[in-house]
Wavefront OBJ file of the C-alpha trace (Angstrom):
o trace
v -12.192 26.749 -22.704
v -12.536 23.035 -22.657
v -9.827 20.584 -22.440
v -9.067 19.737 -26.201
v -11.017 22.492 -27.575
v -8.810 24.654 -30.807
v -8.335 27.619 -29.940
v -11.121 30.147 -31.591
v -10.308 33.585 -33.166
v -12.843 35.954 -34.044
v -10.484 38.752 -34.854
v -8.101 39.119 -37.495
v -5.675 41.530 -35.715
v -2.305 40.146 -35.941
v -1.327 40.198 -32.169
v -4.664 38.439 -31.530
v -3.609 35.940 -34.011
v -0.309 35.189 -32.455
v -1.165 35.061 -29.335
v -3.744 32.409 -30.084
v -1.549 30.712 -32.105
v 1.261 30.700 -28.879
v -1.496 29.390 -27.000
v -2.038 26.170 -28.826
v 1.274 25.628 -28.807
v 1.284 26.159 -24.783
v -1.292 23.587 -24.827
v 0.182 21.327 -26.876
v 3.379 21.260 -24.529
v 1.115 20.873 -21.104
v -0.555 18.157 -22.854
v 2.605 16.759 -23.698
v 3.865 16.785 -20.355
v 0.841 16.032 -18.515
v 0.277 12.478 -20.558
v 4.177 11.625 -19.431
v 3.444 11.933 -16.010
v 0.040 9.837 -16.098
v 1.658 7.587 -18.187
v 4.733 7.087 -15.825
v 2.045 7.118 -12.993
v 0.088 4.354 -14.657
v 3.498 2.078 -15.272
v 4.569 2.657 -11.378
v 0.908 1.720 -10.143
v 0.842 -1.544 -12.243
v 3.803 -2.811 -10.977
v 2.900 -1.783 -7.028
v -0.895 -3.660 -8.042
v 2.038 -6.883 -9.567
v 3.869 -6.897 -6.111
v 7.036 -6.586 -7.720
v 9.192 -4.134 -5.263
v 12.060 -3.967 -7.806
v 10.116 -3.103 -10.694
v 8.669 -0.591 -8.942
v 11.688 0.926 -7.436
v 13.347 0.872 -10.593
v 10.349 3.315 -12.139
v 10.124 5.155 -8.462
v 12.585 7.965 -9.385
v 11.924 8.200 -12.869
v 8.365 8.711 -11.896
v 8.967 11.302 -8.911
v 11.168 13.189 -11.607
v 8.974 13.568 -14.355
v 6.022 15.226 -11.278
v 8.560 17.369 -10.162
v 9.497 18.415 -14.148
v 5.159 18.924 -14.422
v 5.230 21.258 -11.320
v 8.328 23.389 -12.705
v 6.302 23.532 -15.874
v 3.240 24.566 -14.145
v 1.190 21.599 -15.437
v 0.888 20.539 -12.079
v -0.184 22.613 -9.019
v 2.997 22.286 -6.889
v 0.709 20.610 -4.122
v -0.759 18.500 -6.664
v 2.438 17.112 -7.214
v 3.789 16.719 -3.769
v 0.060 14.552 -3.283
v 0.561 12.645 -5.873
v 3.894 12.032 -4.840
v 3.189 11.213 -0.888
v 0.516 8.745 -1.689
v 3.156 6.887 -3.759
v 6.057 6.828 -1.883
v 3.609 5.350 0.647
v 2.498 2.865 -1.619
v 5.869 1.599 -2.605
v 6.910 1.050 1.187
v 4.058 -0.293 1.898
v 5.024 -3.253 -1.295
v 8.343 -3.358 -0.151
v 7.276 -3.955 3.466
v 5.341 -6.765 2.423
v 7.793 -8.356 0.065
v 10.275 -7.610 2.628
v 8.299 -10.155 5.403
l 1 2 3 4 5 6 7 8 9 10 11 12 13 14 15 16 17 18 19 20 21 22 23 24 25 26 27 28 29 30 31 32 33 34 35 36 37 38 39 40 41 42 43 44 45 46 47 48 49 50 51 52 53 54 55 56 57 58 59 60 61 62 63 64 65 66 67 68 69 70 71 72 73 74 75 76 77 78 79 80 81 82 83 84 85 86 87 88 89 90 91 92 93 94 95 96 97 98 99 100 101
């Protein structure tokens, strides 16, 4: 099914009905939790791209949570997370080490 797509029911039984109706609400919820983590993602990268190391160690652990909350979800593939995670931890030394000389 595509991303976005309702949820189509071509039979009227009533355990087909709930379960599609338990499935838009599971997508509702990943959706949910998937736009906080890009959108946390999005607010740490803009303030590693500003230079500011405090900024962006203020939103470091807010960020790191809310990838970790996606993965015990299951929004995020657990490697997924711990990617996306690495490659900003990295990102945010490397800021700090250059504020830092």
């Amino acid at each position: 099914m595509a991303q976005g797509q309702p949820t189509k029911v071509k039979k009227k039984k009533k355990s087909v009905l709930k379960r599609a109706a338990q499935a838009r609400q599971r997508a509702q919820v990943n959706r949910i939790n998937r736009t906080r983590v890009r959108t946390m993602m999005r607010r740490f990268r803009t303030a590693l791209t500003a230079g500011d190391p405090t900024a962006a160690g203020n939103l470091l652990y807010p960020t790191m949570s809310a990838i970790d909350q996606a993965i015990t979800k299951g929004v995020l593939h657990e490697n997924t997370g711990n990617r996306y995670k690495s490659r900003l931890t990295l990102a945010y030394n490397a800021v700090k080490a250059k504020a830092a000389k």
